[in-house]
C-alpha positions in Angstrom: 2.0 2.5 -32.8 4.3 4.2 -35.6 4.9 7.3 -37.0 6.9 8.4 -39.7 7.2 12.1 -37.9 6.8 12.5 -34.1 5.1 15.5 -33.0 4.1 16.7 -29.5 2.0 19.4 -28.5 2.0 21.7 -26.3 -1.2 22.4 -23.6 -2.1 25.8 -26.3 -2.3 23.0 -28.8 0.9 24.3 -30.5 2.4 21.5 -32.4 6.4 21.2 -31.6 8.4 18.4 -33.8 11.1 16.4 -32.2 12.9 14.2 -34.6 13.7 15.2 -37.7 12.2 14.8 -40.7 12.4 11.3 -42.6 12.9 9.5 -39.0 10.4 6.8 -37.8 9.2 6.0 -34.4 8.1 2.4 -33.3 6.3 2.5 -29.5 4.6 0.2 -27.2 3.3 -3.3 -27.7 3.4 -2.8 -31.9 7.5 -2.1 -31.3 8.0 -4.9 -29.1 6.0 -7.0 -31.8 7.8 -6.0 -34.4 11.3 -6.6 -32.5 9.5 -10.8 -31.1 8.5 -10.9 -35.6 12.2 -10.3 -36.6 14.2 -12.4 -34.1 11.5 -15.0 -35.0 12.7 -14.5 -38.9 16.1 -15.1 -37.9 15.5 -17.8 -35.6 13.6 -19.8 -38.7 16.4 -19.3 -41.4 18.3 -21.2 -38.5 16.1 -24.0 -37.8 16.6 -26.6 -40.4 20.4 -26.4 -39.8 20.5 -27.5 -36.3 21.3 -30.9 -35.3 23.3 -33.6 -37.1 20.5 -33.9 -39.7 20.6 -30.4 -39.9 20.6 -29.0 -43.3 23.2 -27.0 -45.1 22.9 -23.3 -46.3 24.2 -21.6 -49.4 24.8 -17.8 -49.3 25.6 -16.0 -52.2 27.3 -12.7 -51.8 27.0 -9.6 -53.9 29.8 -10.6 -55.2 28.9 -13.8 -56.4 31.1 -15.4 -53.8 29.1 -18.6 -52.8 29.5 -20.0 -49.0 28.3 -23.5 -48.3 27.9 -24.1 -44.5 25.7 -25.3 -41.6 27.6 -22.8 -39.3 25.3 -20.5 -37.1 27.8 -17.8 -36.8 28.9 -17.7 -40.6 25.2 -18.2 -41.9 24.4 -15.2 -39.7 27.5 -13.2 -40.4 26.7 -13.6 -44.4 23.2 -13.1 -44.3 23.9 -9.3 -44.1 20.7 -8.8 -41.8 19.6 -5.1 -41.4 16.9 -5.1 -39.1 18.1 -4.0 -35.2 16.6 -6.6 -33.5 17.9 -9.3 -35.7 21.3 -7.6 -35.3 21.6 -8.4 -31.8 21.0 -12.1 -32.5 23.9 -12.0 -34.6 26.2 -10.3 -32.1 25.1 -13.0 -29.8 26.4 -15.3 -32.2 29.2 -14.3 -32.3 30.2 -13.5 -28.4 28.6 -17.2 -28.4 31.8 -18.4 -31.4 34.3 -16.4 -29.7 33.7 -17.4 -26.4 33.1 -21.2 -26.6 33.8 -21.9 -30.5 30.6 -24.4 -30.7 26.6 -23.8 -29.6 25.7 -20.3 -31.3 22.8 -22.2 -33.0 21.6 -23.9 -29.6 21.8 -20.1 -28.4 19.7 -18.3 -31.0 17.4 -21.0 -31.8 16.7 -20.8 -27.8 16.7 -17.0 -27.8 14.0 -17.6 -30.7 11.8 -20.1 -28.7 12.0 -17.8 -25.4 10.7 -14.8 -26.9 7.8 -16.9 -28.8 6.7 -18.5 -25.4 6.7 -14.8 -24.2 4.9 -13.2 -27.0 2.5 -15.9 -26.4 2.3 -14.6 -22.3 2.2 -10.8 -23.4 -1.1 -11.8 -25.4 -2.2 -12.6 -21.8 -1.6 -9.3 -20.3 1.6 -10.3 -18.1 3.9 -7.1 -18.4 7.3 -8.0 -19.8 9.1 -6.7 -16.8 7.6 -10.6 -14.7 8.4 -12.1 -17.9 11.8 -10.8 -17.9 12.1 -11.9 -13.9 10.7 -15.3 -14.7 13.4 -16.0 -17.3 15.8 -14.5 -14.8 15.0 -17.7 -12.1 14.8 -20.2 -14.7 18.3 -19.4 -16.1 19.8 -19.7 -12.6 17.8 -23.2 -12.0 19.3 -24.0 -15.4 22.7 -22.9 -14.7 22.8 -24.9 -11.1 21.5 -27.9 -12.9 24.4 -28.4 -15.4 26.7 -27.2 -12.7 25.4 -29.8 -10.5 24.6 -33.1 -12.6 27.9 -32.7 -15.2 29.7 -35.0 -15.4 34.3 -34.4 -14.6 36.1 -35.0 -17.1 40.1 -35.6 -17.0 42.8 -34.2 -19.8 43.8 -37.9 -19.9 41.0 -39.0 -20.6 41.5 -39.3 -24.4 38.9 -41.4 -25.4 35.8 -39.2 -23.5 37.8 -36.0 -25.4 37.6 -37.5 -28.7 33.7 -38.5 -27.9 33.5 -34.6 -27.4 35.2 -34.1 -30.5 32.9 -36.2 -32.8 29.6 -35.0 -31.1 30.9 -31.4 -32.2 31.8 -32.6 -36.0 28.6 -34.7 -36.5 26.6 -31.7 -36.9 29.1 -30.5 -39.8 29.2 -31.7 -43.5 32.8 -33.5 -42.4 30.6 -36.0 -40.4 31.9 -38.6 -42.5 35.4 -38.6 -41.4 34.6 -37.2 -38.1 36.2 -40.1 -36.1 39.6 -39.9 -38.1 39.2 -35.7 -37.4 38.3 -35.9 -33.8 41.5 -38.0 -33.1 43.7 -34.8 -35.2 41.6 -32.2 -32.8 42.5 -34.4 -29.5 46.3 -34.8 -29.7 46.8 -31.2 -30.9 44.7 -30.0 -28.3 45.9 -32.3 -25.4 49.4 -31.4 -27.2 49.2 -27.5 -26.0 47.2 -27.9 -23.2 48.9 -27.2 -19.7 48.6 -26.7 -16.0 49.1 -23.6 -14.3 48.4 -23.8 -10.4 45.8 -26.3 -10.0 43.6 -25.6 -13.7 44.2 -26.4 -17.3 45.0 -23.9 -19.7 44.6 -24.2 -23.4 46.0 -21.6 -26.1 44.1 -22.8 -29.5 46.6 -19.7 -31.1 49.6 -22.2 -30.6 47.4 -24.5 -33.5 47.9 -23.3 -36.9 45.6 -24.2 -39.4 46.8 -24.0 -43.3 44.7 -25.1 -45.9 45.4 -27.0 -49.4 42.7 -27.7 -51.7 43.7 -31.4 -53.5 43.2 -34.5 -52.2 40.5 -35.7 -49.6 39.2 -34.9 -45.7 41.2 -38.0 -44.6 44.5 -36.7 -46.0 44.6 -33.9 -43.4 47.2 -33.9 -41.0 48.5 -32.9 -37.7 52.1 -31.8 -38.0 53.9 -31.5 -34.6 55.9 -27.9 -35.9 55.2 -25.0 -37.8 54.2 -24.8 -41.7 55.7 -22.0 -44.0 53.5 -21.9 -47.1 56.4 -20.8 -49.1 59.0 -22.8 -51.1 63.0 -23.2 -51.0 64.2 -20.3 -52.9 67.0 -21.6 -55.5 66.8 -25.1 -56.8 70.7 -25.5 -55.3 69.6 -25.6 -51.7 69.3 -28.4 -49.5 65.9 -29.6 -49.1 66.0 -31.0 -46.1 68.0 -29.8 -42.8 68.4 -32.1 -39.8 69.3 -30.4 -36.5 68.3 -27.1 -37.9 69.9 -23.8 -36.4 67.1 -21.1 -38.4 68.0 -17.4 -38.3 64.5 -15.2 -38.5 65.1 -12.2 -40.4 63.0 -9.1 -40.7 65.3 -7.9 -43.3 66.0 -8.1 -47.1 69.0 -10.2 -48.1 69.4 -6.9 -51.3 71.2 -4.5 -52.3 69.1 -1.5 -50.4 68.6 1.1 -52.8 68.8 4.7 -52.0 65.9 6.7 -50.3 67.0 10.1 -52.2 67.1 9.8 -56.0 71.4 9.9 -57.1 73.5 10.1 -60.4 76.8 8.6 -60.4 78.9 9.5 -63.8 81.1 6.9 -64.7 83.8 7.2 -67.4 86.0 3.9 -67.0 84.0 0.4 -67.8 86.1 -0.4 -64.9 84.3 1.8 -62.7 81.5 0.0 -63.5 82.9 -3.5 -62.0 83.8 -2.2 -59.4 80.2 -1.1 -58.4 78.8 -4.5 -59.6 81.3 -6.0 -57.2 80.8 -4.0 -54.4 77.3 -4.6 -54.5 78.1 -8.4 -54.3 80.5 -7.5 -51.3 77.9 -6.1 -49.7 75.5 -8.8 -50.2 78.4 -11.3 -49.1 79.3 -9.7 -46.4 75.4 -10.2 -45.2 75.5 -14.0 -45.8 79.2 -15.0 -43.7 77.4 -13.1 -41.0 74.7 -15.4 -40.9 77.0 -18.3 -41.6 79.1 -16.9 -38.4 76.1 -17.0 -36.3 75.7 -20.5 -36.9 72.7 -20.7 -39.0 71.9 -23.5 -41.5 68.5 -22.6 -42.0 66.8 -18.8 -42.9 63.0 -17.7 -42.7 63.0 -14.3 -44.3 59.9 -11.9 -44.2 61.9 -9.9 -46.8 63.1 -10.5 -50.2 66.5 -12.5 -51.0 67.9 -11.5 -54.4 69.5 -14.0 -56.6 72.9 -13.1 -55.8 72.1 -13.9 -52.0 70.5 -17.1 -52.9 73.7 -18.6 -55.0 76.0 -17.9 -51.7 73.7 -19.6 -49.3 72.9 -22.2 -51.5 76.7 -22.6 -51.8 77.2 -22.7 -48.0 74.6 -25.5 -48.1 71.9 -23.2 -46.1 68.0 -24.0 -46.7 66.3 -20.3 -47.5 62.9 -19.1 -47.8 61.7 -15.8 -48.3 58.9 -13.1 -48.1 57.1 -15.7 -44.5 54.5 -13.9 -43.7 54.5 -12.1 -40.2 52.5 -14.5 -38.3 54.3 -17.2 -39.1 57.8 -15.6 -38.1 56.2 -15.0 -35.0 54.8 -18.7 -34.4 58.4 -20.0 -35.8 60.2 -17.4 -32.6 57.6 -19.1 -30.4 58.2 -22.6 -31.8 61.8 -22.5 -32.1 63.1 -20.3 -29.3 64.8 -18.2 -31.7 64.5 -14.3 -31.9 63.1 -12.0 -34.7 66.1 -10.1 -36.2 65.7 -6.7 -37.6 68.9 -6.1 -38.5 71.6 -8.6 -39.9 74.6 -7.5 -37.8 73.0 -7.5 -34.8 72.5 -11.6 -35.7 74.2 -13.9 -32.9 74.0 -17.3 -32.1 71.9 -16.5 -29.3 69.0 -15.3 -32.0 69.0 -18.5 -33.6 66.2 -21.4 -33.3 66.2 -25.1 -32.9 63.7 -27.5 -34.5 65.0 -31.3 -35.2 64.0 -31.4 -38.8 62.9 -28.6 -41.7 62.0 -30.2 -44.6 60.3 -28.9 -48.0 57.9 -31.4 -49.5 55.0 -31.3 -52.0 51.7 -31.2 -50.9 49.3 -31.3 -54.3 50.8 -29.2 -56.9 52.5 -26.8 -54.5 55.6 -27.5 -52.3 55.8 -26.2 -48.3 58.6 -26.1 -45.8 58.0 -27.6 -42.8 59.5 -27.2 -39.5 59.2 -30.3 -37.1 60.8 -30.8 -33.1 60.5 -27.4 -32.3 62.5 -26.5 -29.0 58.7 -25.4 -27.9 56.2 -28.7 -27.8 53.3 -26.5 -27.8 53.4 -25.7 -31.4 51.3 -28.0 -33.2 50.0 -27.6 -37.0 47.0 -29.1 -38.7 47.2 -29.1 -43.1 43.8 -29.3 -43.8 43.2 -31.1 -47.0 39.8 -31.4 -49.5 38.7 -31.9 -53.2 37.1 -28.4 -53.4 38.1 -25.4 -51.8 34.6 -24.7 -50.0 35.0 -28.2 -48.5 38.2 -26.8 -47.3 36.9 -24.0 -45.8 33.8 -25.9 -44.4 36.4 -28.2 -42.7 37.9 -25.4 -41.5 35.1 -24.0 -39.9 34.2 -27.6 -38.1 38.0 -28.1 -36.8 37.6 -24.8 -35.2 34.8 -25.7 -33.5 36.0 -29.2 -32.5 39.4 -27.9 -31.3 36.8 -25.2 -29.2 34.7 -27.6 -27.6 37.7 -30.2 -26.4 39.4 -26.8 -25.5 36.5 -25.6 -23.4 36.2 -29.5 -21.8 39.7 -29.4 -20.5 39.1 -26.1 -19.3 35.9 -26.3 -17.3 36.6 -29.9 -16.3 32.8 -31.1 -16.8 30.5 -32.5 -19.7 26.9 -33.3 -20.4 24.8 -35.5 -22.5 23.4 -34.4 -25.6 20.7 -35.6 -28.0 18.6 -33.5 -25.8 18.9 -35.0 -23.3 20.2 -32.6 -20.9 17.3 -29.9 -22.1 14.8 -32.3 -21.0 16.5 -32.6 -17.4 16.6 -29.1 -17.4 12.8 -28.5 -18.3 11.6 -31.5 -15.4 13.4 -29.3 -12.8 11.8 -26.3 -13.8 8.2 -27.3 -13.9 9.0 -28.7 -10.5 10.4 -25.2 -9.5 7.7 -23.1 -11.1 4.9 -23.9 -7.9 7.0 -23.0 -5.8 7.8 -19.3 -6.9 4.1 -19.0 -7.7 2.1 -16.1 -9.4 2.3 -14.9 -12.9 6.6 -15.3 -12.9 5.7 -19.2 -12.6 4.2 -18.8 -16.2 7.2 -17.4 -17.3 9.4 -20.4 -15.8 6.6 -22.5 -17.3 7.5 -21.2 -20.4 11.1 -21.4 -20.2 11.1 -25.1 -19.4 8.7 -25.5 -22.8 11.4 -23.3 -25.0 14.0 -25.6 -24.4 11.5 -29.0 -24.8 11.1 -27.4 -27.9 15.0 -27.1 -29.1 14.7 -31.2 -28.8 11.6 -31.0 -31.0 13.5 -29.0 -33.6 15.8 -31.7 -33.3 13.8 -34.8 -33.8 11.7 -32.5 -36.5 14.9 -32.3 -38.5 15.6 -35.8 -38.1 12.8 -36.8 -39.7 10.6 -38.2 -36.6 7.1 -37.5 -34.8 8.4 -34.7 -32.0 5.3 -35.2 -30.1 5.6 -39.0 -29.8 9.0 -38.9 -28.7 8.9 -35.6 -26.3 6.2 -37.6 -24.1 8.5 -40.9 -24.1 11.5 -38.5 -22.9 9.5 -36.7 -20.4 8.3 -40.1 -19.2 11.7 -41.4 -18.6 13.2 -38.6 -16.8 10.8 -39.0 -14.1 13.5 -41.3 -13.1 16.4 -39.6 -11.5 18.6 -42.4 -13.0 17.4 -41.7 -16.6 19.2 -38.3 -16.4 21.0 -39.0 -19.7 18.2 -40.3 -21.2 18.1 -38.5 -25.1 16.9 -39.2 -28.8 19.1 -41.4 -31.0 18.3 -39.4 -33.7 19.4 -42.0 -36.9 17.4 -44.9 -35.1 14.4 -42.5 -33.6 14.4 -43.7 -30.5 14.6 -42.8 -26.5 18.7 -43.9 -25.6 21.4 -42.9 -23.0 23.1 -40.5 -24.5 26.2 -41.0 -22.5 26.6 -44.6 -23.2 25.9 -43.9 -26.9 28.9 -41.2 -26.6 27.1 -38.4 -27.5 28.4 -35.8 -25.3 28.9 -32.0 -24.8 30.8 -29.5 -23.0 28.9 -28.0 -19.9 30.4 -24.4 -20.3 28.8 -24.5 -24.4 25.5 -25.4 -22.6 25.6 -22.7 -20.0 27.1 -20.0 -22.0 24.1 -20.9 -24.8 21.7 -20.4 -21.6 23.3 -17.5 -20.8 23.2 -16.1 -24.2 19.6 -16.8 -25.4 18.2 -15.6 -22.2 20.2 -11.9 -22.5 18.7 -11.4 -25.9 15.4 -12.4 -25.2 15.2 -10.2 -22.0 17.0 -7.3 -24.2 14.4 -7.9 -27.0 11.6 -7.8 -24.2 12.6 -4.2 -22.3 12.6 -2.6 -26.1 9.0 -0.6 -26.0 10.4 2.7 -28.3 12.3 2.2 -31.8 13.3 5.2 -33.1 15.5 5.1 -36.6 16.6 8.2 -38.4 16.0 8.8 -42.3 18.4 7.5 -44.6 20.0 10.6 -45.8 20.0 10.5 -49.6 23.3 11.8 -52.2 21.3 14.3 -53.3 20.6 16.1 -49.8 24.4 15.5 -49.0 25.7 17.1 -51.5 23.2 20.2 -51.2 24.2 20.4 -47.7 27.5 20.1 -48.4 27.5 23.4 -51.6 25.0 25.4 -48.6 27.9 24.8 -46.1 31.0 26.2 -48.7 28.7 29.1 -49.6 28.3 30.3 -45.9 32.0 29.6 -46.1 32.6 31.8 -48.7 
């Protein structure tokens, strides 16, 4: 039922409101209805996007701003939802992005399908509460399943990582160069990957990402060093620096000016030399201080007036100036060197090492970049594209690539996909159901069907009969050596999956498993949806005159 007011009364029949007035109240089967109707909205906006047929989305903001992805997380993050219920699905989203870069479609498409197959069982009289238990069991059959049929996979195994790779991409609108793009997201990964005790360790923040619009996909490259989006400051400066010693400096190479306002009186034009010289003293003085240290190359955060930049272009140093913060930081990390607040506190000590920096032009603008860092870790990609939404969509894609190979290393096992590993999943529950029995083994029932119908979705977007091929799927994996068994879903046909190189990373599966089933059970225990009015300008701003009366 809803209300616009809700009003109780007491056993004299004396009616006593509760909320105020302009709120709403949503209770019993018509809130939980209204809470299965919007994640169902949600879950159909995502549909047609999932899979590598998927299609693409364009959002416009109110703006004008146009965003052209397949993206789950950024489609739901732009769509602006309002709705509570829908809200959720997006913070699922993203816990799903964050946590494991790739799979937030596979977790609110599921989330979707679970609470459909439930609505479906509360139509039936089964209380939400068995439903919710139910889902409970067949999310720890599903969880022991992956855990138990994945398959290991080694760091060295480059070849099985960059299958991971391109299963990730082919889903994206980069699928086209998704083999030269899965080999750029394997070495940089493998690159800052690293043991501690007896598990890998991967820290995708040593990967910078900078993008250039100009050229095409399959002139982005992997750069083993830093890139400083900024250019040499004064035409006189070497442009490239072999065995590079680089100051950092958090300081301006100015004249600082004065924090209180002063007048100086001058009488003598000599006078005035005199200060103009100074100032160039002091300026000088800043420069042989970094020449003493040793430097021959300087990444500045600050400014570096002209004067500066003719003396260190005369001592033959490479300069850049006003780095932004980040990349400082990444540079001390790369280079072993030390921010530097404060020029004369600059010592050799400070300084960093990298074999090579070198400006060159990259389309119409020119970068510095900083190669055989002291640190091997620090590893670049310079994404290129034609357009600078195809930039940004391969920006989006690479994150999710370098995620998935990340999370691979990690958790040490993979899957199948294609659907093949949601079919397996679904066989072992319908096998599991009997035994827990009663109205809960509708619920796992129902379960195993939601995730049957994730490969439908698939093979619907593909283009093929779902029906057709479900029954061929289900008919193989009777065999426990068809485990891998999945849909080919260019040639529409039954395939291993594993062979074909289609592959996932186990902790994307489980952590989409994990995810869908939290939000359906949340969306499940919500009977009462209470939302206060909207208060308007108008009401503010009387409230706010009533208040400064009293005041007064």
């Amino acid at each position: 039922m809803a209300s616009t007011a809700t009003v109780a009364t007491t056993p004299e029949g004396i009616p006593v409101i509760i909320l105020k007035e302009g709120s709403s109240r949503t209770y019993g089967k018509e809130a939980v209805r209204a809470n299965i109707a919007a994640v169902k909205a949600v879950e159909e906006a995502l549909k047609s996007t999932y899979g590598p047929r998927g299609m693409d989305k364009m959002l416009v903001d109110s703006l004008g701003d146009i965003t052209i992805t397949n993206d789950g997380a950024t489609i739901l993050d732009k769509m602006d939802l309002q709705h509570p219920a829908a809200k959720l699905l997006v913070q699922i989203a993203k816990g799903q992005d964050e946590e494991t870069a790739d799979g937030t479609k596979t977790a609110v498409i599921l989330s979707g399908e679970l609470v459909k197959k439930a609505e479906e069982l509360l139509y039936k009289d089964i209380h939400p509460t068995i439903i919710i238990s139910g889902y409970k069991k067949a999310e720890e059959v599903a969880l022991q399943t992956i855990q138990e049929i994945g398959e290991a996979v080694s760091v060295n195994d480059t070849d099985l990582l960059k299958k991971v790779a391109m299963t990730s991409l082919s889903s994206k609108a980069v699928a086209g160069a998704r083999e030269y793009l899965a080999d750029i997201v394997v070495k940089a990964v493998t690159q800052v990957s690293e043991l501690r005790g007896d598990k890998w360790y991967v820290d995708l923040d040593n990967i910078q990402i900078v993008k250039k619009a100009g050229g095409g996909i399959n002139d982005t490259q992997l750069v083993y060093g830093i890139i400083v989006d900024k250019e040499v400051v004064h035409p006189g400066m070497p442009k490239r620096i072999e065995n590079a010693k680089i100051a950092l400096i958090d300081a301006s190479l100015e004249v600082e000016k004065p924090e209180l306002d002063a007048e100086i009186r001058i009488n003598d034009p000599t006078q005035m030399q005199k200060f103009l010289e100074e100032e160039e003293n002091l300026i000088k003085d800043k420069v042989d201080k970094i020449v003493a240290a040793g430097a021959n190359v300087i990444i500045c955060q600050k400014g570096i007036d002209e004067v500066a930049q003719s003396y260190l272009a005369k001592k033959g140093i490479l300069a850049v100036r006003r780095a932004k913060k980040s990349d400082l930081e990444k540079l001390a990390r790369a280079t072993g060197g030390r921010v530097v607040s404060n020029i004369d506190e600059l010592s050799s000590q400070d300084l960093g090492y990298a074999a090579l920096v070198e400006e060159r032009k990259i389309g119409e603008d020119k970068m510095v970049f900083v190669e055989g860092a002291k640190n091997p870790k620090a590893t670049s990609i310079l994404i290129r594209g034609g357009l600078e939404r195809v930039v940004d969509e391969t920006e989006r894609a690479l994150r999710d690539a370098l995620g998935t190979v990340a999370d691979v290393i990690k958790d040490g096992k993979a899957v199948a996909g294609g659907g093949a590993i949601e079919i397996e999943i679904a066989k072992r529950l319908r096998k599991y159901a009997p035994q827990v029995g009663g109205k809960e083994q509708l619920a796992i029932e129902a379960y195993a069907t939601a995730l049957e119908n994730l490969v439908m979705i698939l093979i619907e977007n593909a283009g093929f009969d779902p029906i057709d091929l479900l029954m061929k799927l289900r008919s193989l994996h009777e065999n426990e050596n068809n485990k891998w068994i999945g849909v080919d879903l260019y040639a529409g046909q039954p395939i291993d999956m594993w062979q074909k190189g289609v592959i996932d990373p186990a902790l994307v599966k489980m952590n989409a498993i994990k995810a869908a089933t939290e939000a359906a059970t949340l969306v499940l225990r919500i009977d009462d949806l209470v939302a206060a009015g909207k208060k308007s300008g108008g009401s503010s701003k009387e409230s706010g005159e009533k208040k400064s009366s009293e005041e007064d």
